[in-house]
N, C-alpha and C positions, 0 to 999 in steps of 0.2 A: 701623313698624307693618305686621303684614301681616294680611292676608285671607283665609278660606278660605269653599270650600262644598261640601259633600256630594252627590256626584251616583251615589251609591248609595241604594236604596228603606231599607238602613234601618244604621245603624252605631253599635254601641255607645260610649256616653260612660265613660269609666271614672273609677272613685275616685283609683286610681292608674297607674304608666305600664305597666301587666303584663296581658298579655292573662286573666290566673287572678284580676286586681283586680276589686270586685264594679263591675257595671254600675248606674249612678248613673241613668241616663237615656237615652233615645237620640235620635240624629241621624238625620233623615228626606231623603228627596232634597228639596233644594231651600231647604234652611235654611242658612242664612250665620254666619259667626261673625268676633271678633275674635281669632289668635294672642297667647296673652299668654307662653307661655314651650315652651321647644323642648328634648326631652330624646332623642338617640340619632333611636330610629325612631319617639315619640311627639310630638304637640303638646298641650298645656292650649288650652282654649280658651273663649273666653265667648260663647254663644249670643248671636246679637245681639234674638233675638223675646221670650226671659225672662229672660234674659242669665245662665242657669245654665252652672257651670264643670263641667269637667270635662275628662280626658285621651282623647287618639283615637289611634287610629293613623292616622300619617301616609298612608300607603297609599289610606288610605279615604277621603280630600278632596283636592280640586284647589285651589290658589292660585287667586286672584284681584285684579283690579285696586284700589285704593283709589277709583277712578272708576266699576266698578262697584260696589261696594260701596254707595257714595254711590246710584248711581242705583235699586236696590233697596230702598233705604232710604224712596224717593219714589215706588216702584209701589203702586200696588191692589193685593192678595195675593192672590192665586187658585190654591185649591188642588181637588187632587183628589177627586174624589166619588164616584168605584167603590168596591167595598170592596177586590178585587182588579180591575187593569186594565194596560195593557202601555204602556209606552212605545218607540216607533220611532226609531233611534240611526243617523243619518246613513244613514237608508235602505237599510242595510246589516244591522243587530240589534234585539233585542226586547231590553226589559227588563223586569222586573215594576214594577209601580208601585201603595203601597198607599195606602186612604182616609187623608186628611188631608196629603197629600205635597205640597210646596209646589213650584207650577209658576213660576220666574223668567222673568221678562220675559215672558208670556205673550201671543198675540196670535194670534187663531182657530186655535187648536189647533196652533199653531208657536210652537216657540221657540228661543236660540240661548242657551250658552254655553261659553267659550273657544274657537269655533268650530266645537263642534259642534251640529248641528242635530238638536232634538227633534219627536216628533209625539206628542199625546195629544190621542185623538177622545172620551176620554169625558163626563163630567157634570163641573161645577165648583160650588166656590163661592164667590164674590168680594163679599158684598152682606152687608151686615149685616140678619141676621133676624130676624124677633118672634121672643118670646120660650117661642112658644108649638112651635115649630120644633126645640126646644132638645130634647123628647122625641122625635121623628121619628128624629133624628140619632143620640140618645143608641139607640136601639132598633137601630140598622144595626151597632152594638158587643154586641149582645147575642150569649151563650156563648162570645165571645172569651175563651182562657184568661189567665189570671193571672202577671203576668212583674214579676217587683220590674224597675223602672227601664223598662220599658215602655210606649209609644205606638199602638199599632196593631191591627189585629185578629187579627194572630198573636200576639199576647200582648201585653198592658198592667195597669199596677197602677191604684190607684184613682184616686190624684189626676192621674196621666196622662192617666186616662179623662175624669174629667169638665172637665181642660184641654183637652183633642183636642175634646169636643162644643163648649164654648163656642168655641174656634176658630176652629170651621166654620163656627158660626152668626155668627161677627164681633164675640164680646168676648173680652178678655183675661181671663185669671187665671194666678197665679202655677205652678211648677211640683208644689212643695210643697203638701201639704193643709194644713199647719199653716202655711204662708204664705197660701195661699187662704182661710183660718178669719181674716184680716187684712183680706179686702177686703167691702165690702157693708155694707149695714145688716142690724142683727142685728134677727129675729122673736121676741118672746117664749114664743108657744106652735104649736106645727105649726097648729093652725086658720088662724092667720093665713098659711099657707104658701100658694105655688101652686105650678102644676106648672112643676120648670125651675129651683126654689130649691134651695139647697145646704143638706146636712145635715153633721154634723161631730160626731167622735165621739171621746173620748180611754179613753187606760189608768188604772192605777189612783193613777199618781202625775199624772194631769191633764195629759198632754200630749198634744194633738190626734196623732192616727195612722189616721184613716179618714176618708172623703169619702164622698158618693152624691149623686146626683140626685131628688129626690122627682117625683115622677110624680102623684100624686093619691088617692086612693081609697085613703087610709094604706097607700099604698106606693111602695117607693125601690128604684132600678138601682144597683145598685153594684159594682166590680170585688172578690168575693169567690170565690178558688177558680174562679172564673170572673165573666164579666158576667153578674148575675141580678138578679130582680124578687123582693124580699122584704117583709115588711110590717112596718109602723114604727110605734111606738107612744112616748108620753113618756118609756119606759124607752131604747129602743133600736130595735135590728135584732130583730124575730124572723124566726126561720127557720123555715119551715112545713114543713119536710122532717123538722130535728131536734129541732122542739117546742121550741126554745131561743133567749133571748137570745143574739146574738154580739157584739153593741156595742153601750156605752152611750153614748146619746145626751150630746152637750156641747153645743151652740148650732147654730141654723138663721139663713142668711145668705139675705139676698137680695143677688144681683149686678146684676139689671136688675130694673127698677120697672116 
């Protein structure tokens, strides 16, 4: 079995092993994974944080030990909280580093891996937060463009987006919205919603295909065309721009009570 970890700010996960295959998701600095299968200059791999598959190139991750691996596996996560911020590479280079970027082995702003030595002076976050924090976060993504298979604030799709806030604030959700539409107790009517609960939204044959964060004041953040603030009603999304529904509401989850 081997190991790998991503120590680039951001590397695409692909459908298939071809740089032109569509990009499924992506690989952020500091996220580990299991090799499940090895083709030419690609590897498949399964994220070890939602254990989503997907092919990389080999180029873009470094091997790792089965010992560290283990030992990551038993850290506190602390990740990045700039939106953009730099990381210092054996004192010698800069690298970019974006919000939600997972810092291994972390310890006052140093850290080590395969012997090389990182520095990041900026903000973190490592603590599980109320739930009311979950808007705060969700707002630092706001007019991030819109990227199918996207994480970050150079571009993310929707159920990326509202994975990346619960993240930061210290709860899991799947990678998929129509896996995320899996977790939580379901709310009967938006009244009962607060802000920080998930909305969920399908096509015309019923299959979940959107996500948002509800925010309060019958209105929801969601990754459309970009991150925006639109308002939400027992139909859907309207959009105040094009006088238009754009999604029809399917069920409201609560993740955290």
């Amino acid at each position: 079995m081997k190991f790998g970890i991503c120590l680039l700010n951001i590397a695409p996960l692909r459908k298939e092993a071809d740089d032109r295959s569509e990009m499924v998701s992506q690989v952020l600095f500091g996220e580990y994974f299991t090799i499940i299968d090895e083709l030419k200059n690609w590897s498949y791999i399964r994220l070890e944080y939602d254990l989503y598959e997907g092919w990389i190139d080999r180029k873009q991750y470094e091997l790792i030990t089965a010992v560290d691996f283990k030992r990551l596996n038993q850290q506190t996560p602390h990740y990045a909280g700039e939106l953009i911020d730099f990381l210092n590479i054996n004192n010698s280079q800069m690298a970019v580093l974006s919000l939600g970027a997972t810092l291994p082995f972390y310890d006052q702003h140093k850290f080590m891996i395969n012997l090389q030595n990182f520095t990041y002076d900026g903000s973190i976050f490592n603590i599980q937060l109320n739930k009311k924090h979950l808007i705060n976060i969700a707002f630092m993504y706001l007019n991030s463009p819109y990227l199918w298979g996207g994480k970050t604030p150079f571009g993310i799709d929707c159920s990326g987006f509202t994975q990346m806030v619960y993240k930061l604030c210290g709860y899991y959700l799947d990678r998929d919205s129509s896996e995320q539409a899996k977790q939580g107790v379901v709310l009967n009517f938006l009244e009962e919603s607060e802000p920080g609960d998930l909305a969920f939204f399908d096509n015309s044959e019923g299959k979940i295909i959107h996500v948002g964060i509800l925010i309060g004041n019958e209105q929801i953040i969601h990754a459309s065309g970009k991150v925006r603030i639109d308002f939400i009603d027992h139909s859907g999304i309207f959009n105040k721009e094009t006088k238009k529904h754009t999604h029809k509401l399917r069920l409201i989850k609560q993740i955290i009570s």
